[in-house]
Rosetta silent file (secondary structure, phi, psi, omega in degrees, C-alpha in Angstrom):
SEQUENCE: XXXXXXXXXXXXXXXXXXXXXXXXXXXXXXXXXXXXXXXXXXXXXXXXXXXXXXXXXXXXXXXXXXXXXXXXXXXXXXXXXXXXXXXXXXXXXXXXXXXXXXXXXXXXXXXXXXXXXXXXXXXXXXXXXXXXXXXXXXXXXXXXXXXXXXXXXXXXXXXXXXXXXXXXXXXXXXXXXXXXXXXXXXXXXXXXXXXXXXXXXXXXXXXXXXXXXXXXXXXXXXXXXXXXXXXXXXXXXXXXXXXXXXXXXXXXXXXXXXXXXXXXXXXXXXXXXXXXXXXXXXXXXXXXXXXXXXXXXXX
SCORE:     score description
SCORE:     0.000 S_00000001
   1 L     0.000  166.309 -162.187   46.250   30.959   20.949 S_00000001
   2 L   -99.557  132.388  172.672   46.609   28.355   18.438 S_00000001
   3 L   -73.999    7.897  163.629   45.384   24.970   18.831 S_00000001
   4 L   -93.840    9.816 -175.569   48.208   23.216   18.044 S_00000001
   5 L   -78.406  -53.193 -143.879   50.189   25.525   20.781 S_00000001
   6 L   -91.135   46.777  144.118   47.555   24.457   23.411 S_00000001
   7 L    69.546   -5.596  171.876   48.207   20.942   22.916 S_00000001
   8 L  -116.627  153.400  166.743   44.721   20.214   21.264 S_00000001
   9 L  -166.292 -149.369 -171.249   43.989   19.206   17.467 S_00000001
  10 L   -74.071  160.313  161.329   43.439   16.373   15.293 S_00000001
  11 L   -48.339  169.315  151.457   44.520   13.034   16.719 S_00000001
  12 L   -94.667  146.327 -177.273   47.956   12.117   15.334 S_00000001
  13 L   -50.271  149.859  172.792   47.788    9.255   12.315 S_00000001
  14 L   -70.616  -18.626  167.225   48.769    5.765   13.723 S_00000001
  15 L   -89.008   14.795 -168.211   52.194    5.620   11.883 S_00000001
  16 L  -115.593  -15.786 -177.331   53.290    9.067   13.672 S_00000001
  17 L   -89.099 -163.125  169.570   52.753    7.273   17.142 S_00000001
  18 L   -41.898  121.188  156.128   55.382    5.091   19.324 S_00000001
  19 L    57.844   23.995  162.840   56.464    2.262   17.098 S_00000001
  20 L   -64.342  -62.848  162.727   54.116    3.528   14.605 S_00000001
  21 L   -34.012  -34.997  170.273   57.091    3.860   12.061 S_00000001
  22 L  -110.276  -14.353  168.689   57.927    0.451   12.079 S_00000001
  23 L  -137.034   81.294  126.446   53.876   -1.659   11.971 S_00000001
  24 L  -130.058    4.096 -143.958   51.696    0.947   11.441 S_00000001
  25 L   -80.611  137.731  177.950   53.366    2.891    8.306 S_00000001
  26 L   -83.430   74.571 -163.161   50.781    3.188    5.775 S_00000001
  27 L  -134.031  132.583 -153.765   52.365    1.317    3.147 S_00000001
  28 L   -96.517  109.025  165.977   50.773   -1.938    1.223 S_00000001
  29 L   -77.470  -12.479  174.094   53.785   -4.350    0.928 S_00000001
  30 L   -91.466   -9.176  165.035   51.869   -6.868   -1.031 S_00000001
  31 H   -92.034  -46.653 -158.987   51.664   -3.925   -4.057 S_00000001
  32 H  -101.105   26.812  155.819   54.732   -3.359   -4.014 S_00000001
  33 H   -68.219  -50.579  177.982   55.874   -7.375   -4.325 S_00000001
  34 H   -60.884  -27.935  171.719   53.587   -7.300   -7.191 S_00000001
  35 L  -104.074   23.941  128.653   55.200   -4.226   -9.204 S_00000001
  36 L   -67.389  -55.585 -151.155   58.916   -5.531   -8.011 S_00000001
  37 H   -56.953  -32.138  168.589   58.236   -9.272   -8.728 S_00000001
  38 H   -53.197  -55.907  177.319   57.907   -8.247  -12.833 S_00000001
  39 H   -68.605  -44.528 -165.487   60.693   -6.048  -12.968 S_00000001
  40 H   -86.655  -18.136  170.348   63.037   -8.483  -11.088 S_00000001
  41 H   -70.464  -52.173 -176.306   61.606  -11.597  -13.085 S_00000001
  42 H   -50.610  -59.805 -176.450   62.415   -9.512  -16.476 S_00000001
  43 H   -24.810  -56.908  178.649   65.709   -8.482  -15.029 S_00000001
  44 H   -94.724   18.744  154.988   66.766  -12.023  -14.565 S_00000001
  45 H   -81.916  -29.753  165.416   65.637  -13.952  -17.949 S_00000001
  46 L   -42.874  -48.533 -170.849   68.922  -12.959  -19.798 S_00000001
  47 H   -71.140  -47.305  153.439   70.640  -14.754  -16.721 S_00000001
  48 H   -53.169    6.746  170.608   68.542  -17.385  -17.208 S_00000001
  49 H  -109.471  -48.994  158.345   69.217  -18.057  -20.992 S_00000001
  50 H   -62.083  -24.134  165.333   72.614  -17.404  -21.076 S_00000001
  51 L   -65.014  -59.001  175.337   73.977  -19.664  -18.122 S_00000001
  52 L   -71.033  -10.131  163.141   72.439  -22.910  -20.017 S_00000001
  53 L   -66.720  -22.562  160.971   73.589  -21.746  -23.163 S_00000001
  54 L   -79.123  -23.341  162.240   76.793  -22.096  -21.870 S_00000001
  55 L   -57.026  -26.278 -156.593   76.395  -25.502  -20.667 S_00000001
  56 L   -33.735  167.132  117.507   75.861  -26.414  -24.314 S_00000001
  57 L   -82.216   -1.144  175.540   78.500  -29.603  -25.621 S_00000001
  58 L  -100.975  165.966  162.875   78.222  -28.442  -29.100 S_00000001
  59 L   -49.601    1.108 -157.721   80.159  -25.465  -31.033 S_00000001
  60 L  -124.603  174.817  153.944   76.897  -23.607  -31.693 S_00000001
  61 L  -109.011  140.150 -176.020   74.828  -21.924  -29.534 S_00000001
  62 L  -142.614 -165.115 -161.759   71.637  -23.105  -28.921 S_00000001
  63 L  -176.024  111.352    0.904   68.539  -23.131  -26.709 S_00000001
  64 L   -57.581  138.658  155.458   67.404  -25.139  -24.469 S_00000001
  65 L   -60.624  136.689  155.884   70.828  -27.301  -24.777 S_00000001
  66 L   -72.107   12.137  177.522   71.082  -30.753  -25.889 S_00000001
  67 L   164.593  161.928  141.291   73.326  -31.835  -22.781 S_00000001
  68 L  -102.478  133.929  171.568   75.514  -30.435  -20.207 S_00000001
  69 L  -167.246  153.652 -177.117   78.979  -29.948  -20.081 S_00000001
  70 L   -68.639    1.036 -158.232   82.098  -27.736  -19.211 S_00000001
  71 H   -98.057   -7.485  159.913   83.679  -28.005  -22.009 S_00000001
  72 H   -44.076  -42.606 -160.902   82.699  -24.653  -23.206 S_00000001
  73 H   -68.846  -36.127 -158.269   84.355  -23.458  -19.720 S_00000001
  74 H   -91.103  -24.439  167.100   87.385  -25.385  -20.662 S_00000001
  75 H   -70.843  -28.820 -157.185   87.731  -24.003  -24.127 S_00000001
  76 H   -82.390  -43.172  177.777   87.287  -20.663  -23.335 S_00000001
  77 H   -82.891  -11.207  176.069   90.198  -20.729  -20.644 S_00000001
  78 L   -88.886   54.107  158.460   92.841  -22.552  -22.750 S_00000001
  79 L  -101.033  130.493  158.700   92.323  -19.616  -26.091 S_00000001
  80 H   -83.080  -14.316  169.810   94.882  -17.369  -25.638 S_00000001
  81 H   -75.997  -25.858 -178.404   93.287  -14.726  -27.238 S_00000001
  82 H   -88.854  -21.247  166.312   90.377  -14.444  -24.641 S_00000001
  83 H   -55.193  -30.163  150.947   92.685  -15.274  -22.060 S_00000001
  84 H   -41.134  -72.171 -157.708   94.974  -11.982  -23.661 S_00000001
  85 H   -52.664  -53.069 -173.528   91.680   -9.768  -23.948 S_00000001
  86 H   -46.246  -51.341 -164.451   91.076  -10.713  -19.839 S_00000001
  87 H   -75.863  -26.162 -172.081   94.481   -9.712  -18.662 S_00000001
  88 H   -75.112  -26.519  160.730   94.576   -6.597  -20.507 S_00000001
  89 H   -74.785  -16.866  179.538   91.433   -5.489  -19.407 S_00000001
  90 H   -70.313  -46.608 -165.358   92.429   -6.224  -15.391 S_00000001
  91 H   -70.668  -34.506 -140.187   96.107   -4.276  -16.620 S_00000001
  92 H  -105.819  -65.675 -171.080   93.662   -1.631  -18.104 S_00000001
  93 H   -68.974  -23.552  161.890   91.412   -1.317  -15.343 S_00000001
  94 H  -102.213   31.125  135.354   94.004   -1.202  -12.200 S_00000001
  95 H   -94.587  -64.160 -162.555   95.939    1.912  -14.307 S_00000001
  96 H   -54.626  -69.602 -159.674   92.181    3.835  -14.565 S_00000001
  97 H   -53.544  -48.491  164.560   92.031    3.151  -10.507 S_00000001
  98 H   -64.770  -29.110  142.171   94.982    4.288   -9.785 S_00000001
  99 H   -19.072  -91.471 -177.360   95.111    7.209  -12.164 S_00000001
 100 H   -50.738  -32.120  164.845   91.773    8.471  -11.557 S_00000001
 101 H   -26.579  -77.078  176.024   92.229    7.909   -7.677 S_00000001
 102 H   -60.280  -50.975  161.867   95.081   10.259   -7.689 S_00000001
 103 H   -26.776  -69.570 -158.184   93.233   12.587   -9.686 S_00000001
 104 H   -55.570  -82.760  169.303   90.051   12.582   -7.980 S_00000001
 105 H   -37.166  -29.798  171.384   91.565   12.886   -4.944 S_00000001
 106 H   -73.303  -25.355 -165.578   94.047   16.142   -5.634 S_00000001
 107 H   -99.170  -33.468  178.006   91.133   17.931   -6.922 S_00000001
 108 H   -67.282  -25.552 -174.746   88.363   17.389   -4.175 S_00000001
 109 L  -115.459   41.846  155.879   90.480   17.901   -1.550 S_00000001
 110 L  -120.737   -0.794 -160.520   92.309   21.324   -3.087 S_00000001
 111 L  -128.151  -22.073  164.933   88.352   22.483   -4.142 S_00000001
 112 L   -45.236  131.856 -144.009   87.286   21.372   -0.371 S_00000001
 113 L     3.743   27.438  170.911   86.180   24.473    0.918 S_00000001
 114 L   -78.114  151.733  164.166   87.747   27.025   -1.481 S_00000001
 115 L  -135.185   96.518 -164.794   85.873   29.859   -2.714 S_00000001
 116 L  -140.172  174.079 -152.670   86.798   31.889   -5.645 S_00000001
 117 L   -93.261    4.781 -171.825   84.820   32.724   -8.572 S_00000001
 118 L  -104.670   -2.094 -168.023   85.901   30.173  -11.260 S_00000001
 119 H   -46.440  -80.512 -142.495   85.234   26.832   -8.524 S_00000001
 120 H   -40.621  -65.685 -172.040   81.764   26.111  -10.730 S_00000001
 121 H   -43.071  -37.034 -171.170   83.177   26.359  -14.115 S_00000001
 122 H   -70.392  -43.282  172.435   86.273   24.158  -12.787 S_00000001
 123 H   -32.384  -78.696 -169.454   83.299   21.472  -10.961 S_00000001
 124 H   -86.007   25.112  140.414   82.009   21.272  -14.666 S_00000001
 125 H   -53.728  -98.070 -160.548   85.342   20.742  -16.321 S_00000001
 126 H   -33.439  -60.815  167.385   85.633   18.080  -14.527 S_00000001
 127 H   -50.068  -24.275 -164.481   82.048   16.496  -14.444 S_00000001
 128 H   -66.649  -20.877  170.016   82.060   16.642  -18.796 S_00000001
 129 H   -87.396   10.901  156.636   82.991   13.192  -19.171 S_00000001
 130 H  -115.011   19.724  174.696   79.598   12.023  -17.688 S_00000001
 131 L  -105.703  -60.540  179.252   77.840   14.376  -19.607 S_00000001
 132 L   -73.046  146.731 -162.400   79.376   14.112  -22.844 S_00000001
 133 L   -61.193  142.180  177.782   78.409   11.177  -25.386 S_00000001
 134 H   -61.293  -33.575 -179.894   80.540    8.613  -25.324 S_00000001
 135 H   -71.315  -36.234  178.638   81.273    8.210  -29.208 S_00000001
 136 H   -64.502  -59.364  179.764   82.645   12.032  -28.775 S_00000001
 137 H   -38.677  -39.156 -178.039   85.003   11.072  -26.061 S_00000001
 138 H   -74.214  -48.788 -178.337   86.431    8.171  -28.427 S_00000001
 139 H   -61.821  -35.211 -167.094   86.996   10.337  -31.620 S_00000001
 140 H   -94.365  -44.980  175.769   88.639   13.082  -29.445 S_00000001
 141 H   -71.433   -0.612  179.897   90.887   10.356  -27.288 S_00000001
 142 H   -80.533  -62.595 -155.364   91.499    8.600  -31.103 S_00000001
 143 H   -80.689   -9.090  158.983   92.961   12.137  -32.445 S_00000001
 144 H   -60.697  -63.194 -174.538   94.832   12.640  -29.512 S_00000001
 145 H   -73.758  -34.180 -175.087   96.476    9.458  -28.308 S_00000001
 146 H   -52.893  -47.206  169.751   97.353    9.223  -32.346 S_00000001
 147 H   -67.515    8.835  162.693   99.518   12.229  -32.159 S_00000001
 148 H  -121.732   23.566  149.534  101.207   10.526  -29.306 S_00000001
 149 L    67.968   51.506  165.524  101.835    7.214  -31.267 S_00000001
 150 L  -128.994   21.854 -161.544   99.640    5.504  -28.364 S_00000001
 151 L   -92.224  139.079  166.583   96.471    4.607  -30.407 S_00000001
 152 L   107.273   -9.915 -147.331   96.733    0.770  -30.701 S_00000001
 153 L  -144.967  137.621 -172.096   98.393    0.455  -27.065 S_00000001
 154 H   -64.423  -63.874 -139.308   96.572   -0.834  -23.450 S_00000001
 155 H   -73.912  -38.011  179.451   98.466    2.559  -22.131 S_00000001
 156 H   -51.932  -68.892  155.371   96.304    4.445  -24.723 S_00000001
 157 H   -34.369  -42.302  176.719   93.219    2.661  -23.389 S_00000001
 158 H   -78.970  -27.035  178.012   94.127    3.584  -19.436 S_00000001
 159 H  -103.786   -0.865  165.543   94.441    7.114  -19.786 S_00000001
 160 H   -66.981  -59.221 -177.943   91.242    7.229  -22.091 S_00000001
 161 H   -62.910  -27.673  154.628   89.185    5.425  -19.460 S_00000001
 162 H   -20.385  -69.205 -154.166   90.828    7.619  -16.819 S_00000001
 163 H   -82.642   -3.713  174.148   89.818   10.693  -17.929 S_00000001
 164 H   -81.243  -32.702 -141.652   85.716    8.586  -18.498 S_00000001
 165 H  -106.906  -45.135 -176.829   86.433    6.831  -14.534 S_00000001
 166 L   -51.833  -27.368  138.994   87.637   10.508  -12.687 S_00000001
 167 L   -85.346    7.919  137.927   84.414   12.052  -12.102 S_00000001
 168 H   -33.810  -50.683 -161.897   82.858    8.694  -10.791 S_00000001
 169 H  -113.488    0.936  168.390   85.419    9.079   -7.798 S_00000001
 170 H   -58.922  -44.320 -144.920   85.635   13.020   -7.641 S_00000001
 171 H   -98.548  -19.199  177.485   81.840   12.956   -6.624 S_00000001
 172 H   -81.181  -47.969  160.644   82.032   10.120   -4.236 S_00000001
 173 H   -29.530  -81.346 -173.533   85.635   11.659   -2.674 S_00000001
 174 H   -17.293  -84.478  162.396   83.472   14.929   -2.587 S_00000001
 175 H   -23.090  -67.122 -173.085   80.403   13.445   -0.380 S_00000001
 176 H   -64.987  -50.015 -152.375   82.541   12.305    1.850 S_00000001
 177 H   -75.951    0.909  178.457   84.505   15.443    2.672 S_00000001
 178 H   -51.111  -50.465 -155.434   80.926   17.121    2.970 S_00000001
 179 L   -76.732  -20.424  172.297   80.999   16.327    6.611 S_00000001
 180 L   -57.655  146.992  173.430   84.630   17.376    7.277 S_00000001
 181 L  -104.084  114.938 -140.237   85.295   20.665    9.042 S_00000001
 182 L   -59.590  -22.143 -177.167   87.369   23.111    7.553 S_00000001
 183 H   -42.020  -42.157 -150.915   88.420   24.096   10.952 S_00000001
 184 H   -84.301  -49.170  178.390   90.047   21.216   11.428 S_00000001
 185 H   -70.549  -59.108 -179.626   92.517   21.651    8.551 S_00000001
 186 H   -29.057  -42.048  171.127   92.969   24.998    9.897 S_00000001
 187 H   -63.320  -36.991  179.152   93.685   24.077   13.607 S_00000001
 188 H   -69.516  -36.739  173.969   96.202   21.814   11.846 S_00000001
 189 H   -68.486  -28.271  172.322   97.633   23.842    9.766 S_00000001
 190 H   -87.109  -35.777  143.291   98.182   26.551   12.398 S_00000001
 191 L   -24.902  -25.001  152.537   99.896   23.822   14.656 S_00000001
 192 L   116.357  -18.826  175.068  102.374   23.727   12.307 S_00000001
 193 L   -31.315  170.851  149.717  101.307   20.186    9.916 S_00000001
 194 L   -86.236  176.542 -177.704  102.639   20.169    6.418 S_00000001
 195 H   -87.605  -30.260 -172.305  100.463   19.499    3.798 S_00000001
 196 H   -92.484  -20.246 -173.980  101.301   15.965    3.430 S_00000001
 197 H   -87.491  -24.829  129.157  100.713   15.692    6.889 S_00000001
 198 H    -3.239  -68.807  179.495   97.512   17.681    6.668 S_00000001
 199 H   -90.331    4.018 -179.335   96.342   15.325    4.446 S_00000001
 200 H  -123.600    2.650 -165.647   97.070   11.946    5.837 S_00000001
 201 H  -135.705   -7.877  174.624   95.932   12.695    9.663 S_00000001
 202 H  -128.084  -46.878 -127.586   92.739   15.113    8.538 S_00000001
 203 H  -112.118  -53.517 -168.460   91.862   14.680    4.841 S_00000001
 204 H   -75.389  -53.278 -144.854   92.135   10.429    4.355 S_00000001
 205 H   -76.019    6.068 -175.668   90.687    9.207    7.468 S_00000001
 206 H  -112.586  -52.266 -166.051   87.079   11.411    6.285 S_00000001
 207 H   -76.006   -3.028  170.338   87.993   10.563    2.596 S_00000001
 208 H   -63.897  -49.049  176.592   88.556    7.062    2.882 S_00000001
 209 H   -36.299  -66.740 -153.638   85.040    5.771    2.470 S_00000001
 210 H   -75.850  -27.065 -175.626   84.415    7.554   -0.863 S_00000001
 211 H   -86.798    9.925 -163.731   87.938    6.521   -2.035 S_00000001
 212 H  -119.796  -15.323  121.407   87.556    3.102   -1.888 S_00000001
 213 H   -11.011  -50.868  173.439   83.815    3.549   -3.378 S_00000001
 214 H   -45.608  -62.779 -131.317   85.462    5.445   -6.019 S_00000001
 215 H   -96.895   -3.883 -174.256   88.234    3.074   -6.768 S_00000001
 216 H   -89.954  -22.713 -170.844   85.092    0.489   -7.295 S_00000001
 217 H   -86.804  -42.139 -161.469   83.086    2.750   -9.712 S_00000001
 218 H   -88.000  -14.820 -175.705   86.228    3.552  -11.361 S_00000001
 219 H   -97.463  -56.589  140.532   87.544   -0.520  -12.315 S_00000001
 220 H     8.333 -113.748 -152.099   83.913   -0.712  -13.233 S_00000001
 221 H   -64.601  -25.313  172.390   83.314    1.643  -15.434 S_00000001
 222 H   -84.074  -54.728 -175.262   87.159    0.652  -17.361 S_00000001
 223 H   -42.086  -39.371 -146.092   86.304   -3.280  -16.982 S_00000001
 224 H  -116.434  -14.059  159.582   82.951   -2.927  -18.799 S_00000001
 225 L   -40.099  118.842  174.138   83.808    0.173  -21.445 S_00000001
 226 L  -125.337  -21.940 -179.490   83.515   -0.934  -25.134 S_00000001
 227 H   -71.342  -37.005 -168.900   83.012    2.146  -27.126 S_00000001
 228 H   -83.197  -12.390  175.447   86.008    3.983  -26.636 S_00000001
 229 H  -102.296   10.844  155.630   88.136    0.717  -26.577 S_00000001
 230 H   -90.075  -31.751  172.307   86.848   -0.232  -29.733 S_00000001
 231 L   -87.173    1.543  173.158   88.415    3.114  -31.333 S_00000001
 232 L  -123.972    0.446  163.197   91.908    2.398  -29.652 S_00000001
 233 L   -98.649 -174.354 -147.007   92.448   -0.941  -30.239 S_00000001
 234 E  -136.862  171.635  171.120   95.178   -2.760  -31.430 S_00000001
 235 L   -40.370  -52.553 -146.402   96.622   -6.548  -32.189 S_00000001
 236 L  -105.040   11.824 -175.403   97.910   -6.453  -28.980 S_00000001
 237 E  -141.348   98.071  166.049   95.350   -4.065  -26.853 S_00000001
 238 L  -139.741   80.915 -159.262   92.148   -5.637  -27.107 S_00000001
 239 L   -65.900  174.490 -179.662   89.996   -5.687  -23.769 S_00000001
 240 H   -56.567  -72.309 -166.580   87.046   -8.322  -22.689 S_00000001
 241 H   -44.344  -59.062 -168.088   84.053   -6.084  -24.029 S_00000001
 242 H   -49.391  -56.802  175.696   85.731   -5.655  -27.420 S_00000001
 243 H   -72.714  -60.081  169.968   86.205   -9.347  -28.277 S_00000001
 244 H   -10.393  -81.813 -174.927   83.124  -10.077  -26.685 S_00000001
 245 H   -57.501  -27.613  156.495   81.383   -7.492  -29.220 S_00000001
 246 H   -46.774  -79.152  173.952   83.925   -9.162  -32.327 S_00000001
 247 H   -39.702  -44.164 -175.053   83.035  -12.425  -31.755 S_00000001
 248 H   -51.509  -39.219 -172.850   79.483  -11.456  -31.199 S_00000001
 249 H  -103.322  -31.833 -172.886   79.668  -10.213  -35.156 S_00000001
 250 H   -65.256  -56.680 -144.312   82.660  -12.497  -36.562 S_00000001
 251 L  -162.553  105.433  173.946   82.266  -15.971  -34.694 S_00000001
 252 L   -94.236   69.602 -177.153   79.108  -16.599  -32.731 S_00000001
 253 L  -124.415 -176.120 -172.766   80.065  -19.382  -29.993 S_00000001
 254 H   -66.004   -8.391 -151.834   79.384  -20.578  -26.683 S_00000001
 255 H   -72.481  -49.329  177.639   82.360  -19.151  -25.371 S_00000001
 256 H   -48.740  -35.331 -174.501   80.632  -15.364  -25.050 S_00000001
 257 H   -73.044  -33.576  156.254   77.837  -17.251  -23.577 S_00000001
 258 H   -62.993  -27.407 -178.746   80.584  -18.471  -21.091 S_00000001
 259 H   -70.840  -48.532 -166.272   82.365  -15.443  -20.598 S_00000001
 260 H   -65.953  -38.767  179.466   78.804  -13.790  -19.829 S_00000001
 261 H   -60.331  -61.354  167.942   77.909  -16.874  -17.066 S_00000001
 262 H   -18.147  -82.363  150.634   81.388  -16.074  -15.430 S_00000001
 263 H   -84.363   26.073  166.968   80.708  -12.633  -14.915 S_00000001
 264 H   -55.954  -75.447 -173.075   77.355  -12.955  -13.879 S_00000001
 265 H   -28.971  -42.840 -176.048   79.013  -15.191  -11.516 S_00000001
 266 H   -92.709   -9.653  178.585   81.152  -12.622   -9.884 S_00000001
 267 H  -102.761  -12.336  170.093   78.885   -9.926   -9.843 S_00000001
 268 H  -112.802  -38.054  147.894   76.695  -11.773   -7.611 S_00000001
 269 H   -28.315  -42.022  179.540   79.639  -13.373   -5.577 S_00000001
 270 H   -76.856  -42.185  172.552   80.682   -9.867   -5.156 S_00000001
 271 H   -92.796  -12.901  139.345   77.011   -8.632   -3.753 S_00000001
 272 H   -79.895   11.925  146.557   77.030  -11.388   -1.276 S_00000001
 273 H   -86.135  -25.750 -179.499   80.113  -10.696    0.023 S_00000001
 274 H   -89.474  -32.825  150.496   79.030   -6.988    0.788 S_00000001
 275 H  -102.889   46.724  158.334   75.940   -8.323    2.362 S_00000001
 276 H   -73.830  -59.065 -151.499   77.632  -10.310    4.151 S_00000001
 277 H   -67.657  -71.481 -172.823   79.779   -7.657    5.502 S_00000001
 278 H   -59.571   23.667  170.354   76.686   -5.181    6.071 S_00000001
 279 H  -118.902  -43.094 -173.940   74.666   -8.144    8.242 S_00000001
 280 H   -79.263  -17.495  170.037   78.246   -8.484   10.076 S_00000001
 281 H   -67.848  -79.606  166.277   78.606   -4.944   10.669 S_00000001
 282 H   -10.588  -46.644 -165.139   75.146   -4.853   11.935 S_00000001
 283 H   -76.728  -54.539 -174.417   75.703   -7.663   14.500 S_00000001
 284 H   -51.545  -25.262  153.236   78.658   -6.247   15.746 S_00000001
 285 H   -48.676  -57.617 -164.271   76.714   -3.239   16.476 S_00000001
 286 H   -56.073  -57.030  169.661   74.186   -4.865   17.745 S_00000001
 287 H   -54.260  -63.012  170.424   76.518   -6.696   20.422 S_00000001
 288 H   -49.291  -31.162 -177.889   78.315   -3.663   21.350 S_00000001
 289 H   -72.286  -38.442 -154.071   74.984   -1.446   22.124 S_00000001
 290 H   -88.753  -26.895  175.044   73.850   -4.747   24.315 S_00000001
 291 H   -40.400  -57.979  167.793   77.479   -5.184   25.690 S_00000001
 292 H   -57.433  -31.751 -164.696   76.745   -1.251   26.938 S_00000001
 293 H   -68.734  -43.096 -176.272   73.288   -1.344   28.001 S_00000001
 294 H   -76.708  -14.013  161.494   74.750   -4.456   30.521 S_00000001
 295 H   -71.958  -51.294 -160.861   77.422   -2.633   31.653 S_00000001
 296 H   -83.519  -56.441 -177.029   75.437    0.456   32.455 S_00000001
 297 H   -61.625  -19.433 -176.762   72.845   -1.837   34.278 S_00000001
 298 L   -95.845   -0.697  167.310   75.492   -3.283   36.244 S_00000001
 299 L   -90.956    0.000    0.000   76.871    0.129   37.286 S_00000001
């Protein structure tokens, strides 16, 4: 017989025993403060240089400022051109979510558990616009959109960044339906659902995570695009990256350095509202397990 059948060996290691896993695991937390603390210091000198550059009161940019003051902040929101450039990327970026949604969604959940022999090749249709270089993608939606007189036009932009934002939310849709059971549409389907009903009482309530994951990856990835919306624009279709990168070569002012402080701003507003959320989820767990365990003791 073996000795680990008959219950003898080596001891087990001190992180494998009870409540090993959480103070015994053999892992040196003071290395890895020291290889984070570098990376996360580098990470965060742009944000430091550009928020006081934005502070500036003069017309230049400079560094360390000579004073503080808004009035960068206040120039930057009366110009109607960056104020233009803003809405049209928000206009630009809520078409790609909805687009690409609807997309995403028809194809993961018509490729959810079919099996015929062309699924892969269709998978990496689909996947090529996170493969392929981005400067190809612009020259092929520039020779495209041209023959449809839409080069020049925010509508031009939204279905280019579509077809770049639509495998972003195929593969998150996807994940989630991993866990669904095909069974399920089947049981439904032999009950007599419809397909739309099919899909709104078995397919969204599993696919809902990933679409709203999706729909975050996908305004992303349109908000913050500059190559391909540098080959389609127009007077009147010119997103936030693009004048950003204009200005950057044209007219070198504080205002980019404000524009950059802004979203900074919102991108960190934005991750401390989701761990907010995730600490409140947590509690609420947390209450409900102790709600049961006192219920159970008092039964």
């Amino acid at each position: 017989m073996d000795r680990s059948e008959a219950g003898v060996g080596t001891a087990a290691p001190p992180w494998a025993t009870a409540g090993g896993l959480r103070r015994g695991l053999p892992f040196d937390w003071t290395l890895l403060a020291l290889v984070c603390a570098p990376v996360f210091v580098y990470l965060m000198l742009p944000t430091l240089v550009v928020v006081p550059m934005a502070l500036t009161p003069r017309q230049l940019l400079e560094f360390p400022p000579s004073g503080i003051s808004l009035r960068t902040f206040h120039d930057l929101l009366s110009d109607a051109a960056w104020t233009s450039a803003v809405l049209i990327s928000l206009r630009v970026a809520a078409v790609v979510v909805g687009l690409s949604c609807l997309v995403a969604t028809t194809a993961a959940t018509a490729l959810h558990s079919a099996r015929f022999a062309g699924k892969t090749i269709i998978l990496g249709i689909l996947m090529t616009p996170v493969v392929a270089p981005v400067i190809v993608l612009a020259l092929a939606d520039y020779q495209f959109l041209v023959s449809l007189h839409l080069a020049g036009t925010w509508v031009g932009i939204a279905l280019a960044h579509s077809v770049l934002a639509t495998p972003y939310v195929f593969v998150t849709i996807q994940a989630s339906l991993v866990g669904l059971d095909p069974a399920l549409v089947r049981s439904a389907r032999s009950l007599g659902a419809g397909p739309m009903s099919v899909f709104w009482h078995v397919y969204l309530p599993a696919l809902r995570p990933g679409l709203l994951a999706g729909a975050v990856f996908a305004f992303a990835v349109s908000f913050d695009e500059a190559v391909i919306a540098l080959f389609l624009q127009g007077p009147q279709a010119t997103t936030l990256p693009v004048k950003m990168f204009t200005d950057i070569q044209y007219e070198l002012s504080p205002k980019i350095a404000a524009v950059a402080s802004l979203l900074v701003g919102l991108a960190t507003l934005a991750f401390l509202a989701q761990i907010a959320i995730v600490l409140r989820r947590r509690s609420r767990g947390r209450v409900w397990a102790a709600g049961g365990e006192q219920r159970w003791e008092t039964s």
